[in-house]
Structures are given as structure tokens and as C-alpha cells.
N, C-alpha and C positions, 0 to 999 in steps of 0.2 A: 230474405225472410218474407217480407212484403210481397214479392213479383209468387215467391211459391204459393202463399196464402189466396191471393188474387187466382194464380193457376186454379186450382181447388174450389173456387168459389166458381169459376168460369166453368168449372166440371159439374158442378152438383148444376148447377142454371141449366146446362145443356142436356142434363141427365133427366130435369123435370119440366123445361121447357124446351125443347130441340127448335132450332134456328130452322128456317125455312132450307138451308144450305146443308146444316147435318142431317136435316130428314130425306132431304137431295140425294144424299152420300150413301145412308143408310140402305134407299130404296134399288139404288143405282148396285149394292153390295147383294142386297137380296135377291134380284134379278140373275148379277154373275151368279150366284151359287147356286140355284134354281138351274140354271145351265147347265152348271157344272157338274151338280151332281146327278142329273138327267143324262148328260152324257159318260158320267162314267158307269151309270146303270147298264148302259150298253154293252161301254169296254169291257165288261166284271162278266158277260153273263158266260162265255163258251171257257173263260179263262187260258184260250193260245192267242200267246203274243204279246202277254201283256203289256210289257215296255212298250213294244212298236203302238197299242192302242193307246198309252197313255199320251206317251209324244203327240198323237193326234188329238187328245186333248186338248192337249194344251195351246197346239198351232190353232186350232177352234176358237180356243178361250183369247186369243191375242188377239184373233184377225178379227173375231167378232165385237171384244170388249177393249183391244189395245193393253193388256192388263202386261202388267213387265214382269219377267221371269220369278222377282225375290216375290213377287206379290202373289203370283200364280200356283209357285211353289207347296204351299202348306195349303192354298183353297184347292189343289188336287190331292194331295196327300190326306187332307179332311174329308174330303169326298169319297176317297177312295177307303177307309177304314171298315172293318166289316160290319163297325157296331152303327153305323152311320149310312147303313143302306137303308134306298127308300122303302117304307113301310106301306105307303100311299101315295098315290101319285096328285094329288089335289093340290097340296099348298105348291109346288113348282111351278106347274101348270097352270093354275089361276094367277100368279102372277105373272108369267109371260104372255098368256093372256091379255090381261088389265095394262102393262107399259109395251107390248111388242105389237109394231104393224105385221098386215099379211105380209109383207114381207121378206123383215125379219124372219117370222117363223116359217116361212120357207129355206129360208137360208140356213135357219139352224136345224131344220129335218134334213138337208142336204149334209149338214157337218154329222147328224146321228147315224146316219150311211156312211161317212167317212172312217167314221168307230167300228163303225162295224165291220166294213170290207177293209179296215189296217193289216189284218192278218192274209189277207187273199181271196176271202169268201165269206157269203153271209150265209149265219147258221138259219136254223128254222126260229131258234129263240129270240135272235137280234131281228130276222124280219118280222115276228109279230109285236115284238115291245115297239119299233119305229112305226110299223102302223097304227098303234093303239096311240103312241104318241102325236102322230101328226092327224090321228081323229078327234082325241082332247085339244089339241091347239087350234082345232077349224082348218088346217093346210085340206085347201081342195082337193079332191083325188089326183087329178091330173099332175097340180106341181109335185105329190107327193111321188109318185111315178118317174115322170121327168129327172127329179132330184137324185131318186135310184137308177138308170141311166148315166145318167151327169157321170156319176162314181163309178158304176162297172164298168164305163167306156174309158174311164181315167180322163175325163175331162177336168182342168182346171178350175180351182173356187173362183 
């Protein structure tokens, strides 16, 4: 009775005080989703192949963030809902902005190509959303180019 009561007290403290660690956690959860749902912007836009684009997904969301399956799980099935597409591209963007080096976000304009070409080819739709994407993120032209390359040669991450 004590240790639940204690629980609950350590809820509401961290609910209006957040630990330098939960706000850690928080920022670090923001980020993945901010990705995640950037990337499945992409997978969504021609709609062939979906499966094969989401798997790509989600090897994205691993290799970039380590995140394990049960956890990755519902942050693409969240992403991926129709009432949950982006509206605006700001609040993703200015956060991987504000916590990602250049490059990081080179690497992750390299995984938006990966979405894109899962199915065999990139539409006109997916190459203007990854350009527009990797103009919001400051990716220099060059890596941005390079990164597409990288994929149609099927070169490895």
C-alpha cells in the first residue's frame, strides 16, 4: 500500500517536475518520432509496396536509433495511421534540426531514399518530398545527391 502510494507520488513529481533523465527520455522519444513519422511520409506517398516500405522503416528506425522491435512496433503503426499524417512539416524538422548533427541528417536523407526506392523506383512524389526534406534539414546539395546514388547503386548503409 505504501510502495503504490509512493509510486504515484513519484508520478505526479515527475509529471510537474521532470528529472533532468525523464526530460532525457522524453526528448530522445521526440526525435525517434519526428523520424519516424517523416519517414513514413514517404513510404505512404505512391502506396506500392507498402510492406516492403515499411520493413524499411523500420531497419531505419533500428540502425539509426537501436529502438527493438516491441518498441518500434506501435511508433510505426502510430505513424503510419491516416489520421496522423503530417499536416506540417515544422515541428519534425525543427527538432531534428535542434538535437541532429550534419551528419546525422545526412544519413537520415539517405534512409528517406531507402523508403523510397523499397519498392524499385522513385516516384516524382517521393523525389520532391526528400528534396524538400533535406532543404529543411540544411543536407548540402551534394550529400543530398550522393545519398541518392548511394540507393540506386544499392550501395550499403
Amino acid at each position: 500500500m505504501l510502495d503504490s502510494l509512493l509510486t504515484k507520488l513519484r508520478g505526479v513529481i515527475e509529471s510537474v517536475a521532470p528529472s533532468a533523465e525523464t526530460l532525457a527520455r522524453r526528448e530522445t522519444l521526440a526525435v525517434q518520432g519526428a523520424c519516424c513519422g517523416l519517414l513514413m511520409e514517404v513510404a505512404r506517398l505512391d502506396g506500392r509496396e507498402a510492406q516492403r516500405k515499411r520493413e524499411t522503416v523500420a531497419k531505419a528506425m533500428r540502425e539509426q536509433f537501436g529502438i527493438s522491435d516491441g518498441a518500434l512496433a506501435p511508433m510505426i503503426a502510430d505513424a503510419g495511421r491516416p489520421e496522423n499524417r503530417l499536416t506540417s512539416y515544422y515541428e519534425p524538422v525543427s527538432l531534428i534540426n535542434q538535437r541532429c548533427d550534419a551528419d546525422k541528417k545526412a544519413r537520415f536523407i539517405e534512409w528517406l531514399w531507402r523508403v523510397a526506392m523499397a519498392d524499385g523506383e522513385i516516384d516524382m512524389y517521393e523525389d520532391q518530398l526528400v528534396r524538400k526534406l533535406a532543404d529543411l534539414l540544411y543536407v548540402p546539395h551534394a550529400d543530398f545527391i550522393l545519398a541518392k546514388h548511394r540507393v540506386q547503386n544499392g550501395a550499403a548503409c
